[in-house]
DOKOL-762126 format. One line per 2 residues: number of its first residue (from 1); for each residue x, y, z of C-alpha. Coordinates in steps of 0.5 Angstrom, whole numbers, plus 500, padded with zeros to 3 digits. Layout:
<pts>
NUM> X/Y/Z ~ ...
</pts>
This chain:
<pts>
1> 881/469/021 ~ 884/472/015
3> 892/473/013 ~ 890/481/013
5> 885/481/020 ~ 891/477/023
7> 896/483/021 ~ 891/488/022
9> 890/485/030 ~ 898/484/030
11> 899/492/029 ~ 894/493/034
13> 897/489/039 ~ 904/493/037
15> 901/500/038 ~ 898/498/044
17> 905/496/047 ~ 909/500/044
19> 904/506/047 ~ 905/502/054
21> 912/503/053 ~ 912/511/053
23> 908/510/060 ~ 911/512/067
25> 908/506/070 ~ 912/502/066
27> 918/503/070 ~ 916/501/076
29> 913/494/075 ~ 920/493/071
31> 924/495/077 ~ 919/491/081
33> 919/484/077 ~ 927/485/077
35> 926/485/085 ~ 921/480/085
37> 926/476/081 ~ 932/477/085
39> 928/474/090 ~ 927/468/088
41> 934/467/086 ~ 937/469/092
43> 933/463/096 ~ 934/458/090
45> 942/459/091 ~ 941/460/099
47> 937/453/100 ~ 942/449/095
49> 948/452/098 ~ 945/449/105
51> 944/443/101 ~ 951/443/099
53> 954/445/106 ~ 949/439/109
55> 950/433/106 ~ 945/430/109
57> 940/435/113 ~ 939/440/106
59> 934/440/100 ~ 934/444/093
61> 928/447/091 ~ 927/451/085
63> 921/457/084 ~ 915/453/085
65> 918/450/091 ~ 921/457/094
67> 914/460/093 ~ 911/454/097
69> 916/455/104 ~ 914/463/103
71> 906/461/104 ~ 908/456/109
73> 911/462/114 ~ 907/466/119
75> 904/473/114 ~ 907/469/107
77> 901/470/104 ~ 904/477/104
79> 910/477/101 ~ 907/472/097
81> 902/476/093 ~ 907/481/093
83> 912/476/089 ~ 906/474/084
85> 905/482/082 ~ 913/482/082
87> 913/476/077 ~ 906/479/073
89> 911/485/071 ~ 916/481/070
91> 913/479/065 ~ 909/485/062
93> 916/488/061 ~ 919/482/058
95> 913/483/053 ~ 915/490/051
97> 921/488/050 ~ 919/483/045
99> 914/487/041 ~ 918/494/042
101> 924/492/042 ~ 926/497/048
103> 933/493/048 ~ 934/496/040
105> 935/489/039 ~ 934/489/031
107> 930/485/026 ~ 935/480/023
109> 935/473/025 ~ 940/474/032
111> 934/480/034 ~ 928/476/032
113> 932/470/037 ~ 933/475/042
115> 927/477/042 ~ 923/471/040
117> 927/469/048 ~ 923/475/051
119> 916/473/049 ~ 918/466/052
121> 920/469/059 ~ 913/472/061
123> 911/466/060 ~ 914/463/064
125> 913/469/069 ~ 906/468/067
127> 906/461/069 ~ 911/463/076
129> 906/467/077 ~ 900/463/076
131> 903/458/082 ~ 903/464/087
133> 896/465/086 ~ 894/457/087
135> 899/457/093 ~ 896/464/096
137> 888/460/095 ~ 891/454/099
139> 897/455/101 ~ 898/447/103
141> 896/445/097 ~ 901/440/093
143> 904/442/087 ~ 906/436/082
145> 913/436/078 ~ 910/441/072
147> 917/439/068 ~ 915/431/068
149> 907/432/067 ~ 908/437/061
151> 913/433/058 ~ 909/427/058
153> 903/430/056 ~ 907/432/050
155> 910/425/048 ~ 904/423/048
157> 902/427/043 ~ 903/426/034
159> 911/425/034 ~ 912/428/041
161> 919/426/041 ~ 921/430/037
163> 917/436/040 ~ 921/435/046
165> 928/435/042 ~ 925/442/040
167> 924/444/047 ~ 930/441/049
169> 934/445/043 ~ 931/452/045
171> 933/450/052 ~ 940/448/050
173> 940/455/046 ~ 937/459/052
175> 943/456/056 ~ 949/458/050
177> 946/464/050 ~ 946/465/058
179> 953/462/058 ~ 954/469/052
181> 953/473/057 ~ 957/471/062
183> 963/472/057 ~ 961/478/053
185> 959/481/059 ~ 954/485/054
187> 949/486/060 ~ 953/491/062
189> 951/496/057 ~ 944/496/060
191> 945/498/067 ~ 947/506/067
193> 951/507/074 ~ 954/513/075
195> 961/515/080 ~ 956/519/084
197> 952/513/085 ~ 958/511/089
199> 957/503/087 ~ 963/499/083
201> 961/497/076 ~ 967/492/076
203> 964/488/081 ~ 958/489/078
205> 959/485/072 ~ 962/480/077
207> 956/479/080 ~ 953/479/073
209> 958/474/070 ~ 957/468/075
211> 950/469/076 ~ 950/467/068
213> 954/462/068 ~ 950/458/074
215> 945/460/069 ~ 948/457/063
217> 950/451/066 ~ 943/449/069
219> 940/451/063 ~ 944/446/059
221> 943/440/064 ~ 935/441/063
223> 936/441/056 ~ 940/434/057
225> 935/431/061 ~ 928/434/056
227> 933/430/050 ~ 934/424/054
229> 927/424/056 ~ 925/424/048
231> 929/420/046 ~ 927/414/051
233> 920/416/051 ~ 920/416/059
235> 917/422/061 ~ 921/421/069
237> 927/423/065 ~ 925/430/064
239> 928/435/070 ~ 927/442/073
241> 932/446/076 ~ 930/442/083
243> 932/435/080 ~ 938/438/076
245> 941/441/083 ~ 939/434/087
247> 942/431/081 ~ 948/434/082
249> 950/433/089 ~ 950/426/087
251> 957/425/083 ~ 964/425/084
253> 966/432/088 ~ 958/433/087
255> 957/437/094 ~ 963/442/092
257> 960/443/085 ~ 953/444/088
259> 956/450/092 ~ 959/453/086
261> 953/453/083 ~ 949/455/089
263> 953/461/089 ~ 952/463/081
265> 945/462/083 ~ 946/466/089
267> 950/472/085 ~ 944/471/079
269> 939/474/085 ~ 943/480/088
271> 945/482/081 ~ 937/483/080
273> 937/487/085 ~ 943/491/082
275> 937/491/076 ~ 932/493/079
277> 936/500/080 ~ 941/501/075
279> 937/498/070 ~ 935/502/064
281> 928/502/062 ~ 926/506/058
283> 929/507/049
</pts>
């Protein structure tokens, strides 16, 4: 395909998306993606607070593993398939936020990361969303450690350590962006609460700042581990966010540090919720 035929097809797909985001039914997938979203993030915090509280008798999970205890309840299937749709738009509206910069982000180098960081997080809810298709076929099935199985199918590839570092430099940078959000508090300027909402903003930039900085440091310990695993050449060095949080529960004052995260993770869930009503959608 030539340079022109490339750009030709790319205006096409930015039309189409930007056509999409003028639509009415675009607000109420975003909104249900925000809900699906904070669903997820509340369990993942409430099992690793469970963690911390029993030092011995409690598991951190992360989003395949909470998908999987959701299939193994009676009617899981249910809520299953609701979260994968959830998760799909999700996905669809960070995709509109990446092409059509909703978020009027700009064209400069920071709102190119910004939105280039969109396009990254639907894939990753593509994927989520993927994982609750394959649980809802057999929801017994055992899932594989997808961190450690990429990330030696990656090192095994021409100069896979350093496709690795560059993996592990984008996830170290979503974690200093998160840690942004936390202390600039600029989510804020896309929520629209009003006084006759009868909802107190300040504990709403709260909740917001805590669960961005849980974020953060999750996010940063990933990327530690993806370098590490790089830089010796040992896939069983990578860690998801499950590994990250049992990781932590093992070092000095770990239990006390888990629950501090478990709680920022737990904030990052109800705040998605808040999202998911006071979120501005729409320009």
């Amino acid at each position: 395909m030539t340079a022109s035929k490339m750009n030709e097809a790319a205006e096409k797909v930015q039309r189409g998306v930007a056509r999409s985001a003028g639509r009415p039914w675009l607000e109420p997938v975003a909104r249900a993606g925000y809900v699906a979203k904070g669903l997820v993030y509340v369990l993942i915090g409430g099992l690793a607070a469970l963690a911390a509280v029993r030092a011995s008798g409690g598991a951190t999970t992360d989003r395949s593993g909470v998908m999987k205890q959701i299939a193994q309840q009676p009617y899981g299937w249910v809520l299953l398939g609701l979260l994968a749709a959830g998760l799909v738009g999700y996905a669809i509206w960070n995709v509109v936020r990446a092409i059509v910069d909703v978020d009027q982000r700009g064209s400069d180098l920071k709102g190119k990361a910004a939105r280039t960081g969109y396009a990254l997080v639907a894939v990753s809810y593509v994927l989520g969303a993927i994982t609750a298709v394959r649980l809802l076929i057999n929801a017994r099935q055992q899932l594989d450690n997808g961190v450690q199985t990429w990330t030696a199918r990656l090192l095994g590839q021409p100069f896979g350590m350093w496709l690795l570092l560059a993996v592990a430099g984008v996830v170290g940078g979503i974690a200093v962006a998160q840690l942004y959000r936390a202390w600039s508090a600029n989510f804020a300027e896309h929520l629209h609460i009003t006084p006759a909402d009868g909802v107190n903003e300040t504990w709403v930039v709260r909740l917001g700042r805590v669960g961005y900085a849980a974020r953060g440091i999750v996010f940063g310990l990933i990327a530690v581990f993806l370098a590490l695993a790089g830089l010796r050449h040992n896939p069983e060095q990578a860690k998801g966010m499950d590994d990250v949080l049992t990781d932590l529960a093992t070092k000095p004052y770990g239990q006390l540090m888990l629950g501090v995260v478990a709680a920022g993770l737990f904030a990052y869930g109800i705040f998605a919720f808040v999202q998911a009503r006071y979120r501005r959608i729409s320009r």
